[in-house]
DOBAPA-108836 format. One record per atom (N, C-alpha, C, CB): x, y, z. Coordinates in nm, 4 decimals, padded with zeros to 6 digits. Glycine has a CB too. Layout:
BEGIN
u:v:w
X:Y:Z $
...
This chain:
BEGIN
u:v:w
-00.9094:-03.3182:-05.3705 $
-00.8142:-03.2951:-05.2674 $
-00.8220:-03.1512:-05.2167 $
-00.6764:-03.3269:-05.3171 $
-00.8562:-03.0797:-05.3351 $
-00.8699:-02.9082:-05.2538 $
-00.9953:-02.9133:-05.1818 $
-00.8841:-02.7544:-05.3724 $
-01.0606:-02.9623:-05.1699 $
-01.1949:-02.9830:-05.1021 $
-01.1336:-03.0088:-04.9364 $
-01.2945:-03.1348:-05.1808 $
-01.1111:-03.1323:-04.9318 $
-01.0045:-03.1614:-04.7941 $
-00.9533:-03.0635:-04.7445 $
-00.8846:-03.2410:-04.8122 $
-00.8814:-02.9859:-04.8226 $
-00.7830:-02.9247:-04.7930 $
-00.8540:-02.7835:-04.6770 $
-00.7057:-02.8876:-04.9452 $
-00.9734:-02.7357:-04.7521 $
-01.0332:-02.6432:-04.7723 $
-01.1372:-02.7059:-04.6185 $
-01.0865:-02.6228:-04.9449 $
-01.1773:-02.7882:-04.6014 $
-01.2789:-02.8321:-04.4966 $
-01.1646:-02.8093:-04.3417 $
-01.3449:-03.0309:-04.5365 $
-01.0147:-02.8125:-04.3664 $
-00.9443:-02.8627:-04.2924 $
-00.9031:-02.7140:-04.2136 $
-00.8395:-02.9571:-04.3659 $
-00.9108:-02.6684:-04.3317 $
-00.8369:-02.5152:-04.2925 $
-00.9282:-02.3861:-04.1936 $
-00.8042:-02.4345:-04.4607 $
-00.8474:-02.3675:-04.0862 $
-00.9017:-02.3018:-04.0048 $
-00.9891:-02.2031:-04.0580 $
-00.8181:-02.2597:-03.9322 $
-01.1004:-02.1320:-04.0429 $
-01.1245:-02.0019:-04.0691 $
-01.0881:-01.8908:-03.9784 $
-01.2437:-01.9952:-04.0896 $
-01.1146:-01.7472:-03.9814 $
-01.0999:-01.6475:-03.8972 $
-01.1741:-01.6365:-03.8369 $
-01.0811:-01.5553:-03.9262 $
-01.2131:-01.5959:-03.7310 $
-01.3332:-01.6113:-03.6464 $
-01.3922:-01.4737:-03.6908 $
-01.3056:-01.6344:-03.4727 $
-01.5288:-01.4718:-03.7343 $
-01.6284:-01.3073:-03.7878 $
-01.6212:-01.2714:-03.6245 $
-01.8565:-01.3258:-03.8788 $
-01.6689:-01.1322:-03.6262 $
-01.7173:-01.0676:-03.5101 $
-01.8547:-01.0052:-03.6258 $
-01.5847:-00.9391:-03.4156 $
-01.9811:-01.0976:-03.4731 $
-02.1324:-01.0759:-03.5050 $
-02.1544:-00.8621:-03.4539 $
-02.2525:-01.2283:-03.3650 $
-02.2303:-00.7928:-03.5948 $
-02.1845:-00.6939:-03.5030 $
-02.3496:-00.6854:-03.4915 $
-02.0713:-00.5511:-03.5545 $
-02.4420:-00.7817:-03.4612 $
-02.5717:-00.7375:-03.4118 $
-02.5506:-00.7135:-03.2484 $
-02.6919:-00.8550:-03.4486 $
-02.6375:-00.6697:-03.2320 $
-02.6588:-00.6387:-03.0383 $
-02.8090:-00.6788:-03.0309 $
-02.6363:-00.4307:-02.9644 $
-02.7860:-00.8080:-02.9657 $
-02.9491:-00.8282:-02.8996 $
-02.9714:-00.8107:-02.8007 $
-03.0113:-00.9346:-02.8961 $
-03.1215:-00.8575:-02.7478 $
-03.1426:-00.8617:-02.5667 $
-03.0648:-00.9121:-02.4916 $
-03.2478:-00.9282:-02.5125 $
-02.9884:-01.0123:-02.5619 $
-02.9013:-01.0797:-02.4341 $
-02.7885:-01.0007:-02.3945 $
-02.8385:-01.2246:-02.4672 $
-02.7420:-00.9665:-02.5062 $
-02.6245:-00.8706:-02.5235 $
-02.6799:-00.7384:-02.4029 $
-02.6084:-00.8106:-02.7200 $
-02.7295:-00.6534:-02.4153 $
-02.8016:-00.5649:-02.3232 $
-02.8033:-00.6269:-02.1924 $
-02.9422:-00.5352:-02.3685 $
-02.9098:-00.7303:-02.1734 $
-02.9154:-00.7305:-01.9929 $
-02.7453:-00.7992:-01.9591 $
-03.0828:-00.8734:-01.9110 $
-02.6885:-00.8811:-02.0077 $
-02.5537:-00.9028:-01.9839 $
-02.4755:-00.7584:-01.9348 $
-02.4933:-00.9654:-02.1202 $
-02.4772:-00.6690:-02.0198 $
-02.4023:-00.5178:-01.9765 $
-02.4659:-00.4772:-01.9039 $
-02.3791:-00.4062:-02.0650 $
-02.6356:-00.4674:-01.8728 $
-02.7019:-00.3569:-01.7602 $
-02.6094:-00.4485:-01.6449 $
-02.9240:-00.3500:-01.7342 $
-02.6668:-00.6471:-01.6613 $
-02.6165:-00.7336:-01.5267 $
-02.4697:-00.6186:-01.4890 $
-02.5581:-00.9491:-01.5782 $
-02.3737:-00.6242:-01.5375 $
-02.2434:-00.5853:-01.5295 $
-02.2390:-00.4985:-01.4316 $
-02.1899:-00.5361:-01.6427 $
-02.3032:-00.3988:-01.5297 $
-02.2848:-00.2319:-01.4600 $
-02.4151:-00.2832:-01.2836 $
-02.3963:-00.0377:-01.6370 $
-02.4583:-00.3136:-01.2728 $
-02.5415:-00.3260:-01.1448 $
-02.4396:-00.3827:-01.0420 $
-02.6787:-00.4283:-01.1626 $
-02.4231:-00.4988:-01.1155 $
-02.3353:-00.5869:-01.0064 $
-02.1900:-00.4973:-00.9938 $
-02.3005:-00.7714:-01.0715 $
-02.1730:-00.4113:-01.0689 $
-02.0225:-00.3564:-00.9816 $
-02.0600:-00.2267:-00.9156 $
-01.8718:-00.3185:-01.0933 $
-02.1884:-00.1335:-00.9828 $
-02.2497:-00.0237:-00.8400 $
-02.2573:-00.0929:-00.6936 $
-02.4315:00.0301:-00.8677 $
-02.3485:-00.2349:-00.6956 $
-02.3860:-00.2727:-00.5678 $
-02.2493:-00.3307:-00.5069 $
-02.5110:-00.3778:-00.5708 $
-02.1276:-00.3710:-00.6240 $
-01.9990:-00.3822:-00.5118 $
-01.9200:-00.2860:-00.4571 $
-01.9021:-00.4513:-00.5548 $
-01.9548:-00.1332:-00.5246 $
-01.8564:-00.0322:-00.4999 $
-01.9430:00.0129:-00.3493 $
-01.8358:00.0997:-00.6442 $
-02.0726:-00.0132:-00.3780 $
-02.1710:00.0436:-00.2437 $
-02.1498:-00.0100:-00.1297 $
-02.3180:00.0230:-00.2527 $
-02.1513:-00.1389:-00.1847 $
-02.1609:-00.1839:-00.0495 $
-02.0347:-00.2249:00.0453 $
-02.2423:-00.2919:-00.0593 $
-01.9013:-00.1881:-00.0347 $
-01.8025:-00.2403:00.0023 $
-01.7711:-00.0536:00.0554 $
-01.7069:-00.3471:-00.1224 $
-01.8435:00.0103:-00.0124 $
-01.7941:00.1347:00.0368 $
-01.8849:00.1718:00.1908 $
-01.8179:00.2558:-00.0951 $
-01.9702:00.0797:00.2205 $
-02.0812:00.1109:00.3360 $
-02.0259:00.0353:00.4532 $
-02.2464:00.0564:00.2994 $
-01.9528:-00.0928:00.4131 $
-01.8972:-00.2091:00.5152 $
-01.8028:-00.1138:00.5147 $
-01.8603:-00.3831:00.4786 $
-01.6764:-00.0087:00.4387 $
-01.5556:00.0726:00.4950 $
-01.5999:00.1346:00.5754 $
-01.4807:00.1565:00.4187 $
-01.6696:00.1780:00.5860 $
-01.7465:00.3246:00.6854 $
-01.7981:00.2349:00.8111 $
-01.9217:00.4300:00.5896 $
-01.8488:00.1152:00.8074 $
-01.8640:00.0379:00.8929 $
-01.7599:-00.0002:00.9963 $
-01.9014:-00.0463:00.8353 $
-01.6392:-00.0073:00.8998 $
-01.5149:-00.0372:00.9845 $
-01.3943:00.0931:01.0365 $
-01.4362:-00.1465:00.8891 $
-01.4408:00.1551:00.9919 $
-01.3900:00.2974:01.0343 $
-01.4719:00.3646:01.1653 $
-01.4087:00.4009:00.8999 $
-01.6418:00.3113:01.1542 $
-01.6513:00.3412:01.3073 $
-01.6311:00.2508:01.4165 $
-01.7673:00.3830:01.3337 $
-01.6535:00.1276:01.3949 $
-01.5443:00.1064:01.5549 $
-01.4065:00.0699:01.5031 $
-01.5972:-00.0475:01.6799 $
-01.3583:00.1291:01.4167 $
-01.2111:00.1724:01.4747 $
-01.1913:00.2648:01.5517 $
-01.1264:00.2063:01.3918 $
-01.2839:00.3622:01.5208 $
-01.2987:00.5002:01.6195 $
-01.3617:00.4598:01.7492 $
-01.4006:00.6255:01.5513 $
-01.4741:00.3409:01.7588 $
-01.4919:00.3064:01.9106 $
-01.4111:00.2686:01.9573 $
-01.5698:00.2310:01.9515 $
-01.3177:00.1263:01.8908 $
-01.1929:00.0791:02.0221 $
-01.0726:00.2149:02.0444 $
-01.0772:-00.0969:01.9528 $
-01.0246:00.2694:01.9530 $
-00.9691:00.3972:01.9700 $
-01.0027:00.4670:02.1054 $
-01.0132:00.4792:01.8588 $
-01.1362:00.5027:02.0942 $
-01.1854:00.5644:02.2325 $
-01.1977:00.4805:02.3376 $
-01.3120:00.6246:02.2257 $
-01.2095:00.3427:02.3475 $
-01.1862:00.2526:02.4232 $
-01.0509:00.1830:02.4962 $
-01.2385:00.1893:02.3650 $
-00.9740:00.2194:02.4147 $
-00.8327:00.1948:02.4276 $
-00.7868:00.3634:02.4832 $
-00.7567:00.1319:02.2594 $
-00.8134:00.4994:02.4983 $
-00.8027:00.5841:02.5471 $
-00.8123:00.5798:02.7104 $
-00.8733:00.6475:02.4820 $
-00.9491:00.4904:02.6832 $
-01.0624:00.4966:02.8181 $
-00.9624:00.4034:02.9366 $
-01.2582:00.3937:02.7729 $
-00.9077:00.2806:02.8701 $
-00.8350:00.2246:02.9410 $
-00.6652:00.2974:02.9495 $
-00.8525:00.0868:02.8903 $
-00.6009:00.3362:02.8789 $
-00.5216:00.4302:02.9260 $
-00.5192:00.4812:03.0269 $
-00.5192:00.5020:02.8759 $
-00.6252:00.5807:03.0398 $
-00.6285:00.6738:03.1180 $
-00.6240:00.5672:03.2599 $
-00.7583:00.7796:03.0860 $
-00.7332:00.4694:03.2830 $
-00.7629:00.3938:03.3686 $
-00.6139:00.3148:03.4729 $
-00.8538:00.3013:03.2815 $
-00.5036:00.2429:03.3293 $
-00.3906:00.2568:03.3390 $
-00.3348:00.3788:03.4286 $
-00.3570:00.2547:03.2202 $
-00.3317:00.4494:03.4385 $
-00.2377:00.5573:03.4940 $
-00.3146:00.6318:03.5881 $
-00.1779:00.6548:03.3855 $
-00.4311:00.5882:03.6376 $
-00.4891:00.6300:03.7592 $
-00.4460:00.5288:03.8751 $
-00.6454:00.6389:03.7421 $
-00.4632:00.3890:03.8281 $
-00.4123:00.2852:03.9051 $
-00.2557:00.2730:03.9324 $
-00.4571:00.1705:03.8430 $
-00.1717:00.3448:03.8583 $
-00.0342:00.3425:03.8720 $
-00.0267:00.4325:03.9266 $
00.0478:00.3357:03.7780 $
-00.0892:00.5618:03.9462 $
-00.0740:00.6811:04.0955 $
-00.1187:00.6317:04.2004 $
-00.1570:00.8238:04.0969 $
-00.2456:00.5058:04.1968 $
-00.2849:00.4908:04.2663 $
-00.1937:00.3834:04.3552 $
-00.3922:00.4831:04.2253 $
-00.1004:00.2936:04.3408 $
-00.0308:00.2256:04.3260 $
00.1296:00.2969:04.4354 $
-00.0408:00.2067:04.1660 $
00.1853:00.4077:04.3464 $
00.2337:00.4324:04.4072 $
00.2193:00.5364:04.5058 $
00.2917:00.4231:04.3569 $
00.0604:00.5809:04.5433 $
00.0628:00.6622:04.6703 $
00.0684:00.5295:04.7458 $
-00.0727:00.7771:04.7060 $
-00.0269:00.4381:04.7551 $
00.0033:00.3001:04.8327 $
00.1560:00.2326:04.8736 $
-00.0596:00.1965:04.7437 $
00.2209:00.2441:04.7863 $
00.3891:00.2475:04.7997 $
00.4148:00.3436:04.8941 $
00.4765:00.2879:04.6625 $
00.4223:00.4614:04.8808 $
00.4412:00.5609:04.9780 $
00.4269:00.5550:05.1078 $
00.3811:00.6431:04.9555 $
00.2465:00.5086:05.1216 $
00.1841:00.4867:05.2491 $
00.2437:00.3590:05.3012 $
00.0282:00.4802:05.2393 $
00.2682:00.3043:05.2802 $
00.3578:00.1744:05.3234 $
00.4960:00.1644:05.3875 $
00.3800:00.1046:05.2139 $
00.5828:00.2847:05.2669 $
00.6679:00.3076:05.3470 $
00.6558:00.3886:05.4514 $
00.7467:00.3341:05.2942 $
00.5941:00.4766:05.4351 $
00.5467:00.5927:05.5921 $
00.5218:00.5026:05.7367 $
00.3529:00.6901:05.5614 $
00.4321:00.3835:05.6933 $
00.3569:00.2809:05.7757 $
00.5165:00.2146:05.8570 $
00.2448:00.1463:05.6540 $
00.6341:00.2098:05.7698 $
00.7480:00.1054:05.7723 $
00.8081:00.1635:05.8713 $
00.8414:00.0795:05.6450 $
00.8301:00.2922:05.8190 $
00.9240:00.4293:05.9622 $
00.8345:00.4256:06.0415 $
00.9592:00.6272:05.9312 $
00.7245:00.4805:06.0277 $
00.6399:00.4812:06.1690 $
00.6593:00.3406:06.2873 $
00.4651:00.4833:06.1159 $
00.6560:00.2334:06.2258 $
00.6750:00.0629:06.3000 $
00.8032:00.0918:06.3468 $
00.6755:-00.0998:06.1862 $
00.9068:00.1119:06.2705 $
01.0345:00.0779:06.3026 $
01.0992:00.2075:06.3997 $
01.1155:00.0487:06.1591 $
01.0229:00.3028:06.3834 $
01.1069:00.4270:06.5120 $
01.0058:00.3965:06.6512 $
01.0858:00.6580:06.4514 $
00.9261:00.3217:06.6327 $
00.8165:00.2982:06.7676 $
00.8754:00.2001:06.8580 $
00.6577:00.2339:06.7246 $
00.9447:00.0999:06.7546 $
01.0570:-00.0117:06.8215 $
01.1688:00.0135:06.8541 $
01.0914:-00.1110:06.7526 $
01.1942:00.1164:06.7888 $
01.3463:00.1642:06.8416 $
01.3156:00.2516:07.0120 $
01.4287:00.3047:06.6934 $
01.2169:00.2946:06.9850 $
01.1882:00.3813:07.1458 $
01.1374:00.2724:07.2183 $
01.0607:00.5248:07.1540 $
01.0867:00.2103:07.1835 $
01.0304:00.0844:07.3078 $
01.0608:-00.0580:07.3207 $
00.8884:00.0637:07.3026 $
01.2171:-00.0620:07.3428 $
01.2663:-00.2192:07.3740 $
01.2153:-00.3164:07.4528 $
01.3764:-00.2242:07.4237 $
């Protein structure tokens, strides 16, 4: 019965303390695969930081564009009304 008993009973799990080849390229794999994620995730940031800086300057470009057309806009307003007095005092002198 102690036999049973003894087949039944959990053991502790050892820790193997050899280090083989597998053990090795497993850690080089590791360390590679997280350089080439810090790289390349750090090369795609820099990627996205320059056209943030293009639409930035693109979104300037139209700004500016914005507010040439809105002077432009209201000198046309202006000239319109000038156009309005000019019509309407020409009719008043010539019934």
């Amino acid at each position: 019965m102690s036999e049973e008993t003894d087949v039944y009973r959990q053991t502790k799990p050892r820790l193997d303390p050899t280090i083989n080849y597998g053990h090795i390229l497993t850690a080089v794999s590791f360390i590679i695969a997280g350089a080439g994620a810090y790289y390349g995730t750090r090369a795609e940031l820099q990627y996205v930081d320059l056209r943030v800086v293009k639409i930035e300057n693109t979104l300037q470009q139209l700004a500016n564009v914005l507010v040439l057309t809105a002077r432009q806009d209201e000198k046309l307003n202006a000239i319109e009304r000038r156009v309005d007095r000019i019509e309407q005092a020409s009719t008043v002198k010539h019934p």
